[in-house]
FIPA-926137 format. One record per residue (C-alpha): x, y, z; chain; residue number from 1. Coordinates in Angstrom, 1 decimal. Example, Ala and Ser with C-alpha at 12.3 -4.5 7.8 and 13.67 -1.06 7.14 Angstrom:
12.3,-4.5,7.8,A,1
13.7,-1.1,7.1,A,2
***
This chain:
136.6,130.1,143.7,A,1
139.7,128.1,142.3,A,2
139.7,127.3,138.8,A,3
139.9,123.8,137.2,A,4
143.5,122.2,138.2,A,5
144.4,118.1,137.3,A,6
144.3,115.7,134.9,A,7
142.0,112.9,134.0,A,8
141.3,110.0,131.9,A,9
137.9,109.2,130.4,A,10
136.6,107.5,127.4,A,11
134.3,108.7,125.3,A,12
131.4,106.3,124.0,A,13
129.5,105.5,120.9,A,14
127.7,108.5,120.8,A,15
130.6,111.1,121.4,A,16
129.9,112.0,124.8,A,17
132.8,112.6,127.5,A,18
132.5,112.3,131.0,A,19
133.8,116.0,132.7,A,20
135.4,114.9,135.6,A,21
133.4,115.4,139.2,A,22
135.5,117.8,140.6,A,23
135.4,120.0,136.9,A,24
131.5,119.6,137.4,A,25
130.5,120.6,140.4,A,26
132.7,124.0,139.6,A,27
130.3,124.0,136.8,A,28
127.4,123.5,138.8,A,29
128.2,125.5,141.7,A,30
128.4,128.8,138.8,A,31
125.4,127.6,137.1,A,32
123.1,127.6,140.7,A,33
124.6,131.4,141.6,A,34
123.9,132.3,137.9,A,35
120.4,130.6,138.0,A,36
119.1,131.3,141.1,A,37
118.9,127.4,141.4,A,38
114.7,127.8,141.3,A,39
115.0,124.4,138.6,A,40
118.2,122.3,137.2,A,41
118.9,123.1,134.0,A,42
121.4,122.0,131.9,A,43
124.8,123.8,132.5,A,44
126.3,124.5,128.9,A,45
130.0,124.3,127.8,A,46
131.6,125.9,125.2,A,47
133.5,124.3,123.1,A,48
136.4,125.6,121.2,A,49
138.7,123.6,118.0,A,50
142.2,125.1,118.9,A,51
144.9,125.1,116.8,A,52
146.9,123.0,118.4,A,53
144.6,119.8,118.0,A,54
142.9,120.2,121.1,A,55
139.7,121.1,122.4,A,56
139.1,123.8,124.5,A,57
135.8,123.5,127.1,A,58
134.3,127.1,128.8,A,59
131.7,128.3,131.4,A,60
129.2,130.5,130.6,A,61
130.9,133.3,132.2,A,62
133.9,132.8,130.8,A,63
132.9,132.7,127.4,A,64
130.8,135.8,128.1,A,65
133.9,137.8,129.1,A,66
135.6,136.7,125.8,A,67
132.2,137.4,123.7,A,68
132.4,141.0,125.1,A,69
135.9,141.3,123.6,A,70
134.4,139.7,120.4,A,71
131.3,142.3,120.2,A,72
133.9,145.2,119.9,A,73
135.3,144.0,117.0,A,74
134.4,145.7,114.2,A,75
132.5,144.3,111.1,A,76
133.7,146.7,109.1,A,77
137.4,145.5,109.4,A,78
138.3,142.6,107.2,A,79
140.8,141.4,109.5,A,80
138.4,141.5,112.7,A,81
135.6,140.2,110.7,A,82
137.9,137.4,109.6,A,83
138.8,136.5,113.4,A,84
135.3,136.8,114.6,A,85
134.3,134.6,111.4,A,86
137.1,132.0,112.4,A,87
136.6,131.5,116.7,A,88
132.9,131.0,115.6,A,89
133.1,128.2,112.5,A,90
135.4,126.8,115.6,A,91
132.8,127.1,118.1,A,92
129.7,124.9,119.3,A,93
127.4,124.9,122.3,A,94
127.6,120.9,124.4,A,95
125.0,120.7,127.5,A,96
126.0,118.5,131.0,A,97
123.9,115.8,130.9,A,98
122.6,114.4,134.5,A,99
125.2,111.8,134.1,A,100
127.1,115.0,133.6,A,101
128.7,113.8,129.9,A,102
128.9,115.9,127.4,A,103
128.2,115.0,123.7,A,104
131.3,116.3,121.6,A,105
130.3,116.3,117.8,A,106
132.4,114.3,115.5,A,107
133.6,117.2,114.1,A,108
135.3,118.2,117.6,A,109
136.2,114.5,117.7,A,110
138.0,114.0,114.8,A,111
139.4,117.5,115.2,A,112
141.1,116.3,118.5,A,113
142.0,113.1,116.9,A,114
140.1,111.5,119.7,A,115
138.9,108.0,119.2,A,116
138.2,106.2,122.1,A,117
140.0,108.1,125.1,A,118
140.6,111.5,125.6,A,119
142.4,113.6,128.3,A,120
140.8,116.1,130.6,A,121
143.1,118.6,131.6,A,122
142.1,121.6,134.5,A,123
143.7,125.0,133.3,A,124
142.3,127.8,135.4,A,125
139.7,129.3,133.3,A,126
139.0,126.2,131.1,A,127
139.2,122.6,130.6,A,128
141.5,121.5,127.7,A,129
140.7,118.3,125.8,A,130
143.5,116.1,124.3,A,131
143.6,112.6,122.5,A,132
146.0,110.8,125.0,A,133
148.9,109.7,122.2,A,134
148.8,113.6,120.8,A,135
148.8,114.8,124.7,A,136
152.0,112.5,125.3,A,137
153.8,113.4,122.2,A,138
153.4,116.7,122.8,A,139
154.9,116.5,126.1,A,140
157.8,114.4,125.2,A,141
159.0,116.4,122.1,A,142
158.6,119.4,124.4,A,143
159.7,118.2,127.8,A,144
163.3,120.2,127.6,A,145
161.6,123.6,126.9,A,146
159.4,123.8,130.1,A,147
162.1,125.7,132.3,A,148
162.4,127.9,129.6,A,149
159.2,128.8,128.9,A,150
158.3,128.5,132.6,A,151
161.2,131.3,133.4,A,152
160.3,133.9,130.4,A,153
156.2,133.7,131.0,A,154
155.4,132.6,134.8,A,155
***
């Protein structure tokens, strides 16, 4: 199945929940149901990441699994893996699909994202990454010259 591709627009209202774009959801869904066995609905769950860029970054289940499997063989005894596995998860929170299929972002993540009013849903494969529209745009802008270079040495 494709991953999440495009770009979209929503706001978020009073009580910090985001509308996932139709298209994103019904990826989520469609995973959730083969996961399930799609006997009841149940909530899908998201995972949701504070990356260091300002941005927020949204996971399925079975994404996030893949990436706790890499976390679980980390060792605790290591004070630089413990510090990493200590870090991803003060970063990390849990946010269900609603039937309306928002999800409620905590104002933590909110105001970790800078996001006020608006944010910006963008499809990236394996995940959904969440930007505050002015931060998205000046991001792009200040780094519009270095896409052919960075397109040529990593894709």
């Amino acid at each position: 199945m494709p991953g999440f591709i495009g770009r979209e627009q929503h706001a978020v209202d009073e009580k910090g929940r985001l509308l996932v774009p139709a298209r994103f959801r019904r990826r989520i869904i469609l995973q959730g149901d083969v996961a399930e066995g799609a006997s009841a609905w149940q909530p899908p769950v998201l995972y949701v990441l504070k990356a260091d860029d300002g941005s927020l970054e949204l996971y399925e289940p079975s994404v996030w699994a893949e990436k706790e499997r890499q976390l679980l063989k980390l060792s605790d005894f290591n004070p630089e893996e413990r510090l990493l596995t200590t870090m991803i998860y003060a970063r990390l929170e849990q946010a269900e699909l609603d039937r309306s299929g928002r999800i409620a972002l905590s104002r933590e993540m909110l105001e970790h994202a800078g996001i006020d009013r608006d944010a910006v849903i963008i499809g990236a494969n394996v995940k959904m990454i969440v930007w505050d529209p002015g931060r998205l745009e000046r991001l792009l802008q200040e780094n519009a010259g270095r896409f052919a270079q960075l397109a040529g040495r990593y894709v």
